[in-house]
PDB file as gemmi writes it, atoms N, CA and C in Angstrom:
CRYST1    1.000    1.000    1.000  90.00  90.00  90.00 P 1                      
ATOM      1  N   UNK A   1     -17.475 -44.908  19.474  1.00  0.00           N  
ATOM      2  CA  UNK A   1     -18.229 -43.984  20.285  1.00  0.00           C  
ATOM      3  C   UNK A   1     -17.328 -43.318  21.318  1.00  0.00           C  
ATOM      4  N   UNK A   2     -16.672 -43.964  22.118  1.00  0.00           N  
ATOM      5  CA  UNK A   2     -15.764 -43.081  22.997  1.00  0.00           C  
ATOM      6  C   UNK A   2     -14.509 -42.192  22.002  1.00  0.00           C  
ATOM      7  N   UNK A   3     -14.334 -42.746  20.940  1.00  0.00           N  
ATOM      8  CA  UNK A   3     -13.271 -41.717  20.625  1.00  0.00           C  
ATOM      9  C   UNK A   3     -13.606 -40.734  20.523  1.00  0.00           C  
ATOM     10  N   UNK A   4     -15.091 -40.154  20.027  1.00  0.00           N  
ATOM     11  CA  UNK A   4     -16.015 -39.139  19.841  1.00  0.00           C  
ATOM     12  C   UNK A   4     -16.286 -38.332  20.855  1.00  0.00           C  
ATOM     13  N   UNK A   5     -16.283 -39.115  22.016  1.00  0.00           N  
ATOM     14  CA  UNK A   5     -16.387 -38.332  23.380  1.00  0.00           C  
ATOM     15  C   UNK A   5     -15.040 -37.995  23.763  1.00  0.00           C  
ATOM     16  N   UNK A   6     -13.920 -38.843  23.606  1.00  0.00           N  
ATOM     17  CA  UNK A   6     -12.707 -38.005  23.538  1.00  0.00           C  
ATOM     18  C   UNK A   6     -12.008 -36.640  22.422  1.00  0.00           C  
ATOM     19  N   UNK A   7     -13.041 -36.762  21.026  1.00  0.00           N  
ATOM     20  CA  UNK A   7     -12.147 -35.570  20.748  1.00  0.00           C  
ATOM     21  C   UNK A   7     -12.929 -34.053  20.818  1.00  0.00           C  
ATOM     22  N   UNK A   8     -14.481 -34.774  21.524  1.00  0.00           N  
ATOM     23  CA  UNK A   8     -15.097 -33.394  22.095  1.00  0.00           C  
ATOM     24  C   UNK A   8     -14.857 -33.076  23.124  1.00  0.00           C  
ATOM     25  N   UNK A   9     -14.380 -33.820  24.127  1.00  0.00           N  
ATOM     26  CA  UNK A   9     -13.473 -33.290  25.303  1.00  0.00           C  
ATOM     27  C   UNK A   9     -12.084 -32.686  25.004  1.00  0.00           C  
ATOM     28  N   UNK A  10     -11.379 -33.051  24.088  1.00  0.00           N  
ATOM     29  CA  UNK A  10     -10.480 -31.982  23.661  1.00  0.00           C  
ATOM     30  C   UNK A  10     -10.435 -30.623  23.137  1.00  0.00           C  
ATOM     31  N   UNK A  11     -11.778 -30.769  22.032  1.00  0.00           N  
ATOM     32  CA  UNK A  11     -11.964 -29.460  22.003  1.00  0.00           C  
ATOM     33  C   UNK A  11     -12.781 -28.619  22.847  1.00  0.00           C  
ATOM     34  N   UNK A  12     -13.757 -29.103  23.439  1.00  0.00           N  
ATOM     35  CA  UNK A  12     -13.991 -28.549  25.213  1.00  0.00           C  
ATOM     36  C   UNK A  12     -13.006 -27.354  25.814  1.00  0.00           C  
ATOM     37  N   UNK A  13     -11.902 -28.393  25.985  1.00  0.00           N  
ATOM     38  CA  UNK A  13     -10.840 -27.817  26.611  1.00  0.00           C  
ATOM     39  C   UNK A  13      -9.848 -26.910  25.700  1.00  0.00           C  
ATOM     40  N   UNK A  14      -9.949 -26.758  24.645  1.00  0.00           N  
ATOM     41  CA  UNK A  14      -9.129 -25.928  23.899  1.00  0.00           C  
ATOM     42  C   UNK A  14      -9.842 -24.773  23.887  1.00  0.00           C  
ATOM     43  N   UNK A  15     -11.537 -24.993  23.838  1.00  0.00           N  
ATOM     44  CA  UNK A  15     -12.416 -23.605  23.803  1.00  0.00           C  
ATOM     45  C   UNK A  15     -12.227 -22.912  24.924  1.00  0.00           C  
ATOM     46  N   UNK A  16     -11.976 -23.837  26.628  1.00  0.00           N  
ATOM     47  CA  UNK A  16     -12.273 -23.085  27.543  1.00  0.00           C  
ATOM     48  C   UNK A  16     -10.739 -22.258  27.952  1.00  0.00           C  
ATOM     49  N   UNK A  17      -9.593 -22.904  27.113  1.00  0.00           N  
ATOM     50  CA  UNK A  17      -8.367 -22.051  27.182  1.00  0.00           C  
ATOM     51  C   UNK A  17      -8.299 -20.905  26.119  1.00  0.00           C  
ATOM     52  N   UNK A  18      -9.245 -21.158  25.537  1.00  0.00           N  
ATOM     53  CA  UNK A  18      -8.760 -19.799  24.208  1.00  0.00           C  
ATOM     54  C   UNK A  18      -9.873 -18.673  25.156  1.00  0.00           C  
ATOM     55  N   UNK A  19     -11.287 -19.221  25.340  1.00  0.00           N  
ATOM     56  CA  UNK A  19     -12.080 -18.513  26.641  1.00  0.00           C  
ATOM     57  C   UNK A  19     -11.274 -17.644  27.043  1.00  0.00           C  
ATOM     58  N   UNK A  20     -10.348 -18.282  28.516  1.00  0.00           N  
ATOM     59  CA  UNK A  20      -9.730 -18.227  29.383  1.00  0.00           C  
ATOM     60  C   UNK A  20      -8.841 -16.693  28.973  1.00  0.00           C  
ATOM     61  N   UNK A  21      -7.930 -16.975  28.113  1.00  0.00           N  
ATOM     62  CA  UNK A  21      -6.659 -15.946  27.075  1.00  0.00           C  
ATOM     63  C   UNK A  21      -7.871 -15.021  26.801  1.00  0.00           C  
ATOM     64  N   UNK A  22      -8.684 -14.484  26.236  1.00  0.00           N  
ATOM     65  CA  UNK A  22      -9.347 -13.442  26.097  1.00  0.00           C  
ATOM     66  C   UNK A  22     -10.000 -12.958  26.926  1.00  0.00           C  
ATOM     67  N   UNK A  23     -10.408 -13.736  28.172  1.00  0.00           N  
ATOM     68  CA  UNK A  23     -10.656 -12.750  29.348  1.00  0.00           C  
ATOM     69  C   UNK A  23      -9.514 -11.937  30.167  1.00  0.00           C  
ATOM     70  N   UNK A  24      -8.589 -12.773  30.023  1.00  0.00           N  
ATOM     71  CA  UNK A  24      -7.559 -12.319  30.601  1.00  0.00           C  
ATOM     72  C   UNK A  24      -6.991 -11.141  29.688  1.00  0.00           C  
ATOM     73  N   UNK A  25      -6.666 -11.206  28.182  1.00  0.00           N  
ATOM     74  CA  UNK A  25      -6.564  -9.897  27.684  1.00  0.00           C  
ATOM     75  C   UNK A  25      -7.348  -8.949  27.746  1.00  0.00           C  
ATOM     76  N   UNK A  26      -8.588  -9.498  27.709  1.00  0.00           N  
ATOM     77  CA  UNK A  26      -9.510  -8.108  28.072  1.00  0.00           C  
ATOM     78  C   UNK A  26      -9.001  -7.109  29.552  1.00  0.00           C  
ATOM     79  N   UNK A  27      -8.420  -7.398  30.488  1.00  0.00           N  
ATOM     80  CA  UNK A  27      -7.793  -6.639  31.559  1.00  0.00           C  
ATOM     81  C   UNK A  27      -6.549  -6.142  31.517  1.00  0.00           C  
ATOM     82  N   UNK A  28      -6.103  -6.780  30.453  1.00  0.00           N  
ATOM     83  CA  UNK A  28      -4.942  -6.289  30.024  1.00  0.00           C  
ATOM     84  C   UNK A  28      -4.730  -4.742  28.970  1.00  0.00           C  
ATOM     85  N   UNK A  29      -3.684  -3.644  29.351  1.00  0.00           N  
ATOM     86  CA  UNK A  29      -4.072  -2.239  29.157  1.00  0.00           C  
ATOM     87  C   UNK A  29      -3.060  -2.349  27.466  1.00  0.00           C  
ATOM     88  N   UNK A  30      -3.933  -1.126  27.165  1.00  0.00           N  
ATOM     89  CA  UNK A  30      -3.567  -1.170  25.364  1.00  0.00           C  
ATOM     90  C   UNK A  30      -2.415  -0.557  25.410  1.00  0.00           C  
ATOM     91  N   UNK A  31      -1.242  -0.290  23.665  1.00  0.00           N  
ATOM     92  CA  UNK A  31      -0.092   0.296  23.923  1.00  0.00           C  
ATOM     93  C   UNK A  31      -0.167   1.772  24.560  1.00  0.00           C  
ATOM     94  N   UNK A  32      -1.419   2.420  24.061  1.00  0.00           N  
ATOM     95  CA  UNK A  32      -1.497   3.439  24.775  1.00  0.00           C  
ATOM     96  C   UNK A  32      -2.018   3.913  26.560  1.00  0.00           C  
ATOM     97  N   UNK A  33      -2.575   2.979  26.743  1.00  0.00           N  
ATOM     98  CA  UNK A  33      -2.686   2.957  28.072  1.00  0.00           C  
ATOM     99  C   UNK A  33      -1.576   3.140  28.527  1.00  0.00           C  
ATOM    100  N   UNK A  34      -0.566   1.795  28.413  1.00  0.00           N  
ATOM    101  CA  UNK A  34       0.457   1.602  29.164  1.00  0.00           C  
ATOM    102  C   UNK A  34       1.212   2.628  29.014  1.00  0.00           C  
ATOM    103  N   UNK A  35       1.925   3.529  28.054  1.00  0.00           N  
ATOM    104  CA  UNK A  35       2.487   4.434  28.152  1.00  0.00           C  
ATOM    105  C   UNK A  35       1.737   5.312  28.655  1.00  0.00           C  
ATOM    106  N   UNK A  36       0.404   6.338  28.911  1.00  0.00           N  
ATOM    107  CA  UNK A  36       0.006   7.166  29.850  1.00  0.00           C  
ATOM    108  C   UNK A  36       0.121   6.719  31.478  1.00  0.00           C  
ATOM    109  N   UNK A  37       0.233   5.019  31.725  1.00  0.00           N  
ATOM    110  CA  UNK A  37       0.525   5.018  33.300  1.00  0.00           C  
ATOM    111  C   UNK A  37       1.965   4.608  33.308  1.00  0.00           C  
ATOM    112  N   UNK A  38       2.801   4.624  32.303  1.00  0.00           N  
ATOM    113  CA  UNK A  38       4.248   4.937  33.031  1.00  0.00           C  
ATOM    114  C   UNK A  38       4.435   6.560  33.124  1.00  0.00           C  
ATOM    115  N   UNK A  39       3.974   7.034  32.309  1.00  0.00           N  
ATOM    116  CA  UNK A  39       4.106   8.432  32.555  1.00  0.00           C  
ATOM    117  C   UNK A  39       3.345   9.242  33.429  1.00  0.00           C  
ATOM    118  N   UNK A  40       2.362   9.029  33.837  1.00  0.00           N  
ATOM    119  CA  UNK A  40       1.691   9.056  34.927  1.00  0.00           C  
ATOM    120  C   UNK A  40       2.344   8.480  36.627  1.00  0.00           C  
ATOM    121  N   UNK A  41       3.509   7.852  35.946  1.00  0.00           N  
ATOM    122  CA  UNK A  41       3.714   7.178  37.378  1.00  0.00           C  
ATOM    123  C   UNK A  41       2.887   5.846  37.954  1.00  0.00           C  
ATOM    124  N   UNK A  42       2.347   5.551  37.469  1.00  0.00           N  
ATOM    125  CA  UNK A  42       1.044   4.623  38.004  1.00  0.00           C  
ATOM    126  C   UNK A  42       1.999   3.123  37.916  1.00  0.00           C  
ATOM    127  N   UNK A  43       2.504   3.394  37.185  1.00  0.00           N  
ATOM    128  CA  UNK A  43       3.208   1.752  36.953  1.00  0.00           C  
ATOM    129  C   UNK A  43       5.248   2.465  36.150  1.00  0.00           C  
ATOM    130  N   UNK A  44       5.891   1.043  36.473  1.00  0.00           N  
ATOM    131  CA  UNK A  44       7.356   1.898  36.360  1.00  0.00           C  
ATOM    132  C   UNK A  44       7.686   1.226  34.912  1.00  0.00           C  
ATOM    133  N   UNK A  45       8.662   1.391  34.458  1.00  0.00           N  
ATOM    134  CA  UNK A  45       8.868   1.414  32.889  1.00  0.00           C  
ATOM    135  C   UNK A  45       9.436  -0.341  33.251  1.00  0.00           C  
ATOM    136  N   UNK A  46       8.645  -1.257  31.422  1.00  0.00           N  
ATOM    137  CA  UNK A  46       8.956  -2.682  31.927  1.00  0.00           C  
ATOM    138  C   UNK A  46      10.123  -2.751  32.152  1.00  0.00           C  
ATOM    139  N   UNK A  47      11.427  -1.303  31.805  1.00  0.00           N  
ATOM    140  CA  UNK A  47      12.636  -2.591  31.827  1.00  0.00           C  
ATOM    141  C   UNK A  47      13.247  -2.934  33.100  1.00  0.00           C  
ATOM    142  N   UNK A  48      12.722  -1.655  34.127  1.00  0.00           N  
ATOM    143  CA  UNK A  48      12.584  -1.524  35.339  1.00  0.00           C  
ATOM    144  C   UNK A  48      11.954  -3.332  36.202  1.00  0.00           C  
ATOM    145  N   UNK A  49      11.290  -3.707  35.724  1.00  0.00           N  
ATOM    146  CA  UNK A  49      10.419  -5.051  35.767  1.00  0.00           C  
ATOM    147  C   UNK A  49      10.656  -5.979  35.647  1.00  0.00           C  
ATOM    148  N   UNK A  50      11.569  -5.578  34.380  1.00  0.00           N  
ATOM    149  CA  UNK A  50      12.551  -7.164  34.272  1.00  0.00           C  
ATOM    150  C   UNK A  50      13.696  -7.271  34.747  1.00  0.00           C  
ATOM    151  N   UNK A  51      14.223  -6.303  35.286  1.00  0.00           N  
ATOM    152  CA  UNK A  51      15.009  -6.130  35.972  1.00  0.00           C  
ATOM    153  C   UNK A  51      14.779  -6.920  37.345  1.00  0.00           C  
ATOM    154  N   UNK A  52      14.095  -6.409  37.895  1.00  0.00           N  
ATOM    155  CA  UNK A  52      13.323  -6.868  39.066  1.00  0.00           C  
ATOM    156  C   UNK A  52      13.041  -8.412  38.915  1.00  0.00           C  
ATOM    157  N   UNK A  53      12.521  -9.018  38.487  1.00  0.00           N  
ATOM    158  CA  UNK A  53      12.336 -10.138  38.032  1.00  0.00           C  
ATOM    159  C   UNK A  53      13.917 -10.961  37.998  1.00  0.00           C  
ATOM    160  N   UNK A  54      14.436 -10.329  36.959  1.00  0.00           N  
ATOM    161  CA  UNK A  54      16.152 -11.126  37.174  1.00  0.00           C  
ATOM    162  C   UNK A  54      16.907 -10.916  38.394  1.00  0.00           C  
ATOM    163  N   UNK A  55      16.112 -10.488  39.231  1.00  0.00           N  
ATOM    164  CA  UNK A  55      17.189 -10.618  40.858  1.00  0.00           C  
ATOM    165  C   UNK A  55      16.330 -11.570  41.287  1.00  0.00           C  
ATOM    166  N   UNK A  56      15.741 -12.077  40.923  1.00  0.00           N  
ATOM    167  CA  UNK A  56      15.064 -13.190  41.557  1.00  0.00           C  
ATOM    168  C   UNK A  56      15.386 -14.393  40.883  1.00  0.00           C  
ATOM    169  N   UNK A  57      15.689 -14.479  39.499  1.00  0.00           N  
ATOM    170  CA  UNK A  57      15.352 -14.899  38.177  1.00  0.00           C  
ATOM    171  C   UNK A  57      16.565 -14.898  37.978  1.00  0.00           C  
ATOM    172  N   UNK A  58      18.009 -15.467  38.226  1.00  0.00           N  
ATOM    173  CA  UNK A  58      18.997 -14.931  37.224  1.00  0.00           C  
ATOM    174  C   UNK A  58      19.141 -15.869  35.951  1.00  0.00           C  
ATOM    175  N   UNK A  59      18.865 -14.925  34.889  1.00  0.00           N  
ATOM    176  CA  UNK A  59      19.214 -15.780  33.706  1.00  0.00           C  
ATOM    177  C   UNK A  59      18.095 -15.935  32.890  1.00  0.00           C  
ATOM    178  N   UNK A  60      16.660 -15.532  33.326  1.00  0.00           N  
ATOM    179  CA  UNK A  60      15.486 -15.965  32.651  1.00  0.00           C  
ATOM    180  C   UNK A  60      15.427 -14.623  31.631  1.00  0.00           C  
ATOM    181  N   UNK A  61      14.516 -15.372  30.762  1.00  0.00           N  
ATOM    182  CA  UNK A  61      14.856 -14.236  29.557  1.00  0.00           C  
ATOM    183  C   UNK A  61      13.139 -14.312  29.163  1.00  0.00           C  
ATOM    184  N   UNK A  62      12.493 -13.013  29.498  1.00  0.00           N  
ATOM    185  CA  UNK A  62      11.182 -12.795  29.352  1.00  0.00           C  
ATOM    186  C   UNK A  62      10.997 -12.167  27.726  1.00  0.00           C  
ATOM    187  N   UNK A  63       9.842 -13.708  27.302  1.00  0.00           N  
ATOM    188  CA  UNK A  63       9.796 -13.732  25.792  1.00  0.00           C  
ATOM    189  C   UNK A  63       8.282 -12.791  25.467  1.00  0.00           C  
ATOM    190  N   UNK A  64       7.692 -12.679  26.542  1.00  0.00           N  
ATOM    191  CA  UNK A  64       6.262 -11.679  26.363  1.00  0.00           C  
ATOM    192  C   UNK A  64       5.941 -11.225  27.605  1.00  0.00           C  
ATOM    193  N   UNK A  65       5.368  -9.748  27.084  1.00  0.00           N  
ATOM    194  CA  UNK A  65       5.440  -8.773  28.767  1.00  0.00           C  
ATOM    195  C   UNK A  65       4.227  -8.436  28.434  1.00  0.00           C  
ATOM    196  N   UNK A  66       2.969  -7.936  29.199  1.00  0.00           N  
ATOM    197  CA  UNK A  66       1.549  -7.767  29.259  1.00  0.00           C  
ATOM    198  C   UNK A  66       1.626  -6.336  30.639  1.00  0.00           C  
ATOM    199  N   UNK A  67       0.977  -5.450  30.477  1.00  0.00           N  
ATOM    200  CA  UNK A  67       0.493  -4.734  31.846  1.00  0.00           C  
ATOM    201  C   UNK A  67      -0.905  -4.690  31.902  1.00  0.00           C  
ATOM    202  N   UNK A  68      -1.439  -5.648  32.788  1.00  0.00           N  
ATOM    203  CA  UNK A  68      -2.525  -5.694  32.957  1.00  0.00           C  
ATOM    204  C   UNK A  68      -3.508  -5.077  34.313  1.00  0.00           C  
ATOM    205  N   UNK A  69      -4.600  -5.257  34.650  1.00  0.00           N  
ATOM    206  CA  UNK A  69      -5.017  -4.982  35.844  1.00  0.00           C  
ATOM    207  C   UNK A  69      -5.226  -6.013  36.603  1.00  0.00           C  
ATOM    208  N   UNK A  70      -5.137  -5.969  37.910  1.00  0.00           N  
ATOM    209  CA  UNK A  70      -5.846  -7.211  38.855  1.00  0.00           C  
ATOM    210  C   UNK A  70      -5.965  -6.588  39.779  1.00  0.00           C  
ATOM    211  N   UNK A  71      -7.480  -6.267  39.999  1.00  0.00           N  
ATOM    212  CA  UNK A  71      -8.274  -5.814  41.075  1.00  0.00           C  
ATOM    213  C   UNK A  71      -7.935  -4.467  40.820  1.00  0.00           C  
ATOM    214  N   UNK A  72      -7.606  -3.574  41.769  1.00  0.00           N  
ATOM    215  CA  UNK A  72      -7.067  -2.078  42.068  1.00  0.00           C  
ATOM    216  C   UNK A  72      -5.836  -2.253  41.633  1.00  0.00           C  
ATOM    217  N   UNK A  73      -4.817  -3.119  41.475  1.00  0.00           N  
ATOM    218  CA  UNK A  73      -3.828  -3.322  41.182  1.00  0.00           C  
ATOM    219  C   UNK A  73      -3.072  -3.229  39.893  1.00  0.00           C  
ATOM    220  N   UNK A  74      -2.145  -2.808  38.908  1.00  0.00           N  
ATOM    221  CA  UNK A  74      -1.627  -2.983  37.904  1.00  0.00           C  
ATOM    222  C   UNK A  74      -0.333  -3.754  38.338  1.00  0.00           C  
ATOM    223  N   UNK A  75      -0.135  -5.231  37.025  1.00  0.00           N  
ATOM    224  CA  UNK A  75       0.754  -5.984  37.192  1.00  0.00           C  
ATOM    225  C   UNK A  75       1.237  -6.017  36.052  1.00  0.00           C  
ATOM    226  N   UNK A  76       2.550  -6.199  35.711  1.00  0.00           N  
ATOM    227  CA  UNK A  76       2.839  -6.776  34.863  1.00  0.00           C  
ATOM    228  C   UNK A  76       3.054  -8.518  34.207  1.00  0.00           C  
ATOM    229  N   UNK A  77       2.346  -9.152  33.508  1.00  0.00           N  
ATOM    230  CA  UNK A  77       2.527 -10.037  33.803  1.00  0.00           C  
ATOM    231  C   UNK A  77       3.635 -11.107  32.605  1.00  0.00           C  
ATOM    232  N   UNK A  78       4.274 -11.491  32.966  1.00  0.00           N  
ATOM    233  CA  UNK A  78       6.188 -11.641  31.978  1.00  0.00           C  
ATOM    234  C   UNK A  78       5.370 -13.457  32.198  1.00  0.00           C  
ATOM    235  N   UNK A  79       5.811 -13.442  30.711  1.00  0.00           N  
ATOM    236  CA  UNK A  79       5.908 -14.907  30.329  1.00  0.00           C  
ATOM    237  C   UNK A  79       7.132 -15.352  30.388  1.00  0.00           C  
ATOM    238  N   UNK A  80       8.238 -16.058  30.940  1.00  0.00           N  
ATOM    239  CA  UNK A  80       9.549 -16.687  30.969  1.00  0.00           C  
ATOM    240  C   UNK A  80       9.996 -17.456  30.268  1.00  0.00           C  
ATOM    241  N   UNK A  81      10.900 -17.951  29.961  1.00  0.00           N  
ATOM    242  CA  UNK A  81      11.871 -18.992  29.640  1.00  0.00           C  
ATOM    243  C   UNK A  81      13.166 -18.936  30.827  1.00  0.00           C  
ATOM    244  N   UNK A  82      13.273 -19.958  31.562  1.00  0.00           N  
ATOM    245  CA  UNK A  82      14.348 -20.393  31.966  1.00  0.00           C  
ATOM    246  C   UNK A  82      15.522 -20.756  31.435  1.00  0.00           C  
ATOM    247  N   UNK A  83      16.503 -20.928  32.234  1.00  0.00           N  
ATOM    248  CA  UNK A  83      17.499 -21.696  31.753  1.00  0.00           C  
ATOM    249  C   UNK A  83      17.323 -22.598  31.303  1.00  0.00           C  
ATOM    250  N   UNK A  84      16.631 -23.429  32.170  1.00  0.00           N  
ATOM    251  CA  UNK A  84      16.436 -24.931  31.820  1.00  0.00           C  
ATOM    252  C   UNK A  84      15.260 -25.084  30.890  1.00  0.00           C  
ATOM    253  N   UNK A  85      14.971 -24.119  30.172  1.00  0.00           N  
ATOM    254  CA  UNK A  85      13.791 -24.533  29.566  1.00  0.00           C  
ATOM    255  C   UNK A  85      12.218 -24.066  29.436  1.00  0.00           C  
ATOM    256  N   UNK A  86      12.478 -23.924  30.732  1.00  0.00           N  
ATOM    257  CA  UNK A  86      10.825 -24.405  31.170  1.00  0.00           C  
ATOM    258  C   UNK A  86      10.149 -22.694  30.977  1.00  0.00           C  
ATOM    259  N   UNK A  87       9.188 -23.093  30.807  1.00  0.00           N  
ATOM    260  CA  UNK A  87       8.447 -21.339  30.169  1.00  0.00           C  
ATOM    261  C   UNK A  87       7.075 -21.595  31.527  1.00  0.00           C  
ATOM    262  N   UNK A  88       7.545 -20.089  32.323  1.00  0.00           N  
ATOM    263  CA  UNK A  88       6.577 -19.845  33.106  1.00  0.00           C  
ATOM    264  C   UNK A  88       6.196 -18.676  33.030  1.00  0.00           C  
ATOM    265  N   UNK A  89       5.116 -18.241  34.103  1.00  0.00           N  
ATOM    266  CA  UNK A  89       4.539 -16.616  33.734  1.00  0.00           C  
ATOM    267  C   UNK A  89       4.913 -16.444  35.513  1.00  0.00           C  
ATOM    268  N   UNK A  90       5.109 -15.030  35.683  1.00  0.00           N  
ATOM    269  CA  UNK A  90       5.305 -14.370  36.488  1.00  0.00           C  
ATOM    270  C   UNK A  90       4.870 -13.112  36.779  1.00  0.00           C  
ATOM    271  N   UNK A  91       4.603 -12.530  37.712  1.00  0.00           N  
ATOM    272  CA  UNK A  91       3.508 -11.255  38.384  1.00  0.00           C  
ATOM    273  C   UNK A  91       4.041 -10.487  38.872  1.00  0.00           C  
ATOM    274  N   UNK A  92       4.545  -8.857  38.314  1.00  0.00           N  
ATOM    275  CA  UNK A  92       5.579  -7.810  39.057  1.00  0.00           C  
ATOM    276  C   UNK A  92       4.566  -7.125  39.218  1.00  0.00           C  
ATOM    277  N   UNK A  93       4.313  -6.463  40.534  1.00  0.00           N  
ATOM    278  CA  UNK A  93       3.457  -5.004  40.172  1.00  0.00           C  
ATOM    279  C   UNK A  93       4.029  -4.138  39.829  1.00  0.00           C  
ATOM    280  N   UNK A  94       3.594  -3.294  39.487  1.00  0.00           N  
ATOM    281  CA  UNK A  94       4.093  -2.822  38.390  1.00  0.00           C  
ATOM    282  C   UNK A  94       4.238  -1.112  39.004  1.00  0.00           C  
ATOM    283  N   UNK A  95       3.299  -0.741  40.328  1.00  0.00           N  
ATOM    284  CA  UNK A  95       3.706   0.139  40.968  1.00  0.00           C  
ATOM    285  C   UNK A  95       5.104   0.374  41.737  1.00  0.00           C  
ATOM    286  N   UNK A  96       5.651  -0.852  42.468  1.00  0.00           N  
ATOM    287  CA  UNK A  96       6.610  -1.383  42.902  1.00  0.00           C  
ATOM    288  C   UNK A  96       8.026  -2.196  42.659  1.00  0.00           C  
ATOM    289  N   UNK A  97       7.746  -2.998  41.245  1.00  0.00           N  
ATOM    290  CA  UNK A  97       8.292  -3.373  41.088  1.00  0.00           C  
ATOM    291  C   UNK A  97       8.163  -5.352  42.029  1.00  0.00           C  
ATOM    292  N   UNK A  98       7.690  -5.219  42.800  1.00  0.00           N  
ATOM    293  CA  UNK A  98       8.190  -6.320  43.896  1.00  0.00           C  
ATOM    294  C   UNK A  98       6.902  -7.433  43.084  1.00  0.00           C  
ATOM    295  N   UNK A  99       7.900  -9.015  42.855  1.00  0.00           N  
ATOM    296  CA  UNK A  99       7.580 -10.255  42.400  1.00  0.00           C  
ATOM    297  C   UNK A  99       5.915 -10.090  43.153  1.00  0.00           C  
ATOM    298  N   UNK A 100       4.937 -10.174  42.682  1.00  0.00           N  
ATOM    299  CA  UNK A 100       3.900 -11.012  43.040  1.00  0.00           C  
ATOM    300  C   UNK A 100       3.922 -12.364  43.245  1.00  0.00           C  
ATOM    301  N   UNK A 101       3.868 -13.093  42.112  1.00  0.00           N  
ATOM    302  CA  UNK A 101       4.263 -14.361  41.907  1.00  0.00           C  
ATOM    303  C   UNK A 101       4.726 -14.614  40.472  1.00  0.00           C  
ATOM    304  N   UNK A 102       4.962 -16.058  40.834  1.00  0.00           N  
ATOM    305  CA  UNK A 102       6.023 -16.980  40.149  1.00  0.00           C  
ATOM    306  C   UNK A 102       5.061 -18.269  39.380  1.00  0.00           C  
ATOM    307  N   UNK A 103       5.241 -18.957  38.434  1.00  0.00           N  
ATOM    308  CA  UNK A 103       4.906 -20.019  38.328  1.00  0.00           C  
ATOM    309  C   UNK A 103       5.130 -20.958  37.315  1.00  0.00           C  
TER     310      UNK A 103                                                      
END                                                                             
């Protein structure tokens, strides 16, 4: 009986992360979006971004890039790999350029 309650708590939690990834793409802008707001100016071209990111970052090598919205805001949001490994996501706006966050 408890293993049963453990492997519906696993999939629980796998539903509320796959959830999770499609709300979050849903704010996220299509290929064509994104090219009308770099050209628009609204947001700066990613390589501009990752750039930005590696002065903070030296050495991380961004394996997936997203331009999404948050709030009034457009971000880009860069999935990482470190040096050491470790795969984090990170938040440029994307008007500016300047790190949101890190994690």
């Amino acid at each position: 009986m408890a293993r049963t309650g453990y492997v519906l708590a696993l999939v629980l939690i796998a539903a509320a992360e796959s959830a999770a990834g499609a709300a979050e793409s849903d704010a996220c802008l299509t290929q064509e979006q994104r090219r009308a707001a770099v050209a628009s100016h609204r947001a700066i071209p990613l390589a501009r971004a990752v750039h930005d990111l590696r002065v903070h970052s030296p050495g991380a090598e961004v394996v997936r890039a997203r331009l999404c919205r948050r709030g009034e805001d457009l971000v880009y949001v860069l999935t990482v790999l470190a040096r050491d490994g470790k795969v984090t996501r990170a938040s440029v706006n994307a008007a500016s350029g300047a790190l949101v966050e890190g994690r």
